[in-house]
C-alpha positions in Angstrom: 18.6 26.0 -10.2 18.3 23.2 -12.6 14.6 21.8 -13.5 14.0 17.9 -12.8 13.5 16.2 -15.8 10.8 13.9 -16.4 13.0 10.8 -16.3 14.2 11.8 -13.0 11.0 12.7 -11.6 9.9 9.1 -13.2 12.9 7.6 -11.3 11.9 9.1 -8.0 8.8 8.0 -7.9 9.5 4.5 -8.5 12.1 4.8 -6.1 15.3 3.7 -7.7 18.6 3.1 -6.8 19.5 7.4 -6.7 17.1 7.4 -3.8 17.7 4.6 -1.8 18.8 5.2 1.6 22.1 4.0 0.7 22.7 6.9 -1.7 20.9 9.2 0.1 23.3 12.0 1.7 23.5 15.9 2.0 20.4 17.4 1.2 18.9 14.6 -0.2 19.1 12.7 3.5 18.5 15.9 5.1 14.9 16.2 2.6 13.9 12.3 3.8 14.5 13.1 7.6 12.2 16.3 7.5 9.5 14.0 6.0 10.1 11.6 8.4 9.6 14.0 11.2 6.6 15.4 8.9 4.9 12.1 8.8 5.3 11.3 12.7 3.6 14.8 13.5 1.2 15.8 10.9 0.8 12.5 9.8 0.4 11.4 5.8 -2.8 14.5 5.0 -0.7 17.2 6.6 3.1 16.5 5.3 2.8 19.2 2.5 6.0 20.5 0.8 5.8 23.6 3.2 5.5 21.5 6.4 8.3 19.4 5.6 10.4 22.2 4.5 9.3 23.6 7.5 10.4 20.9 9.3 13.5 20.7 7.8 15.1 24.0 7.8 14.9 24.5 3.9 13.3 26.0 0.9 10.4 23.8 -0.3 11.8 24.0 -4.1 14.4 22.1 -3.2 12.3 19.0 -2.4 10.7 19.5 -6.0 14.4 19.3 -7.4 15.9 16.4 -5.6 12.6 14.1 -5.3 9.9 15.4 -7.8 7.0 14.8 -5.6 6.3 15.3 -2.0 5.2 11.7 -2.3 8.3 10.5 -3.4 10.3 12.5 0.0 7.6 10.8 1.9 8.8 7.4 0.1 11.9 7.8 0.9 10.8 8.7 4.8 9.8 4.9 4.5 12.8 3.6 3.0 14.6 5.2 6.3 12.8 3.3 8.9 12.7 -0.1 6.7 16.1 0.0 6.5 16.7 1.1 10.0 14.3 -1.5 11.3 15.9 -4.5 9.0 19.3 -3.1 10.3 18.2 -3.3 13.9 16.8 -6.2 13.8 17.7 -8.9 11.0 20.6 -10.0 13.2 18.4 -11.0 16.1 15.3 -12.4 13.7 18.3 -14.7 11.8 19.1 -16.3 15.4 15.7 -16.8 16.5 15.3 -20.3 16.1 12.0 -21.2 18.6 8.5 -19.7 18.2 9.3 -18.2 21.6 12.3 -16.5 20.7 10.6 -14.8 17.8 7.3 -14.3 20.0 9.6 -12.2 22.4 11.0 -10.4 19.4 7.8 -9.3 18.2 6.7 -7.9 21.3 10.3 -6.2 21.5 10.3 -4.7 17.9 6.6 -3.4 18.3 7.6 -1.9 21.6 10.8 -0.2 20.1 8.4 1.0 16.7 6.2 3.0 19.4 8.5 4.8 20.9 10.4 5.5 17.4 7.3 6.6 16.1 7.6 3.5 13.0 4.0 2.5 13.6 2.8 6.0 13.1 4.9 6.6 10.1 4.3 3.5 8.1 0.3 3.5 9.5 0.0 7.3 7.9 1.9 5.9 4.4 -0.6 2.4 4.4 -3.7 5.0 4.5 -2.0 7.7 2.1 -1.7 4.9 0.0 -5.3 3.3 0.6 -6.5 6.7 -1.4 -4.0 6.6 -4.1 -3.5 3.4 -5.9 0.3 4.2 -7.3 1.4 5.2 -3.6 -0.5 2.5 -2.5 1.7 -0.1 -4.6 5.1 1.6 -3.4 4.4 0.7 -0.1 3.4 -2.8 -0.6 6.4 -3.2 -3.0 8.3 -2.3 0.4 6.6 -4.3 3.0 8.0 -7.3 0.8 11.5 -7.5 2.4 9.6 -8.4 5.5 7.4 -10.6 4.0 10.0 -12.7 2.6 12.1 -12.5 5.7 9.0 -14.2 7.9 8.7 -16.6 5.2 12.0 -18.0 5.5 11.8 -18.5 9.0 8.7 -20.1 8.9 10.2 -22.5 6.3 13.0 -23.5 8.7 10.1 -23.3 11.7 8.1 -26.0 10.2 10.7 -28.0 7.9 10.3 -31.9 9.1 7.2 -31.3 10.8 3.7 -32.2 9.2 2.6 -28.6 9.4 5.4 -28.4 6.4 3.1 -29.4 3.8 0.0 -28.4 5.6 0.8 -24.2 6.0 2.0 -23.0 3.0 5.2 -20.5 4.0 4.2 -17.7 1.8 0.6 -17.4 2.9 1.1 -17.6 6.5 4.3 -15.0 6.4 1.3 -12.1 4.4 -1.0 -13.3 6.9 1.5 -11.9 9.9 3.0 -9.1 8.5 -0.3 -8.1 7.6 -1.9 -8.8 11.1 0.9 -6.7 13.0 0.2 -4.1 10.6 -3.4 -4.1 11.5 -2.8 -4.1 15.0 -0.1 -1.5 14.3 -2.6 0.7 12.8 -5.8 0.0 15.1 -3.5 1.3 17.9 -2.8 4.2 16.2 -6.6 5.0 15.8 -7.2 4.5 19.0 -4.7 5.7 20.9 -5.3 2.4 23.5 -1.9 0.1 23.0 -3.1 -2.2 25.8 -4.3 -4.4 23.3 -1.6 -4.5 21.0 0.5 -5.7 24.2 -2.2 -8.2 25.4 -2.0 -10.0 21.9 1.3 -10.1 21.9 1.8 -11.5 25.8 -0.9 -14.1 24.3 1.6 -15.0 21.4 4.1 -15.4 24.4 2.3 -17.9 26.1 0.9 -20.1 23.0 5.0 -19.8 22.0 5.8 -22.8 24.0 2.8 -25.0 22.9 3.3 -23.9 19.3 6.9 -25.2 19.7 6.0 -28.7 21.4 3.7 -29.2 18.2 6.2 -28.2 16.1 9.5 -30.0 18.1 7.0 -33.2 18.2 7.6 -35.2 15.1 11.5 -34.8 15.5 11.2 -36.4 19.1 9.7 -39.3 18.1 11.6 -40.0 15.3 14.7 -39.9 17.8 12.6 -42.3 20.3 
């Protein structure tokens, strides 16, 4: 068996194009699958090259060639459920147009990441990456996506209104993504996910006052 060059192994971990999930097939696809199941049972300390393998059905080595690093697999794990979860849901996020209609998708997508197991993979990645500072900036760099996708909607959300120059899109979109993924994570911890659903029947109700403020200025201009 071939050894994995240093530019490859470079290449892997900054997750280029080769290893996006697009390009990912054979044993490649069949490597990112075991480290998703890895993740979502062991978590982020216990996906080793063994368990994975394990997992898998394969020889470890073969990881090693095809991804360089276990973090790297475990990288491409993530990729998987982004793109699953844009796929799943861009569609419905693009014809949300009210707060309540993206209030009731929230509470939809969290309940579907649950019983994927999503909150549990990307939780384990945001703490594997909490400890290691170039991990840590591969999954930022691909939390993005959904930080720009918020922020467009909240720039259509609030265009016209005098919130528009008041919240500052980019901001506010972090500020979200960033508080479902605390929630995501302090339901992991506990185990409890009463709360997480509370909050998010909360955001349900405050929807339709949230809208009125919003819908306001564009009624009284038509008055």
């Amino acid at each position: 068996m071939p050894e994995t060059t240093k530019s490859d192994r470079a290449s892997a971990s900054r997750g280029e194009t080769a290893n996006t999930p697009e390009a990912l097939s054979g044993t490649k696809l069949q490597i990112a699958e075991a480290a998703l199941a890895t993740l979502k049972r062991r978590g982020f300390a216990g996906a080793s090259a063994r368990e994975i393998a394990a997992d898998g059905g394969f020889n470890q080595a073969l990881l090693f060639y095809h991804f360089g690093s276990v973090h790297s697999a475990l990288l491409a794990a993530l990729d998987l459920v982004s793109t699953r979860r844009m796929r799943a849901y861009r569609e419905s996020f693009e014809n949300a147009h009210t707060v309540s209609e993206l209030a009731d998708l929230a509470r939809t997508i969290h309940a579907e990441d649950l019983e994927n197991g999503y909150v549990t993979v990307l939780g384990e990645m945001v703490a594997g990456g909490v400890s290691d500072a170039e991990l840590g900036s591969h999954v930022a760099a691909r939390l993005e996506p959904w930080i720009e996708l918020v922020e467009l909607k909240l720039r259509g959300l609030v265009a016209g209104s005098p919130f528009q120059s008041m919240l500052p899109a980019g901001d506010l979109a972090f500020a979200i993504v960033a508080l479902y993924l605390g929630v995501d994570m302090l339901t992991q911890l506990s185990g409890e996910h009463a709360r997480a659903r509370s909050l998010l029947e909360l955001g349900e109700r405050l929807a339709p006052l949230a809208g009125a403020l919003l819908a306001a200025p564009a009624q009284r201009s038509r008055a």
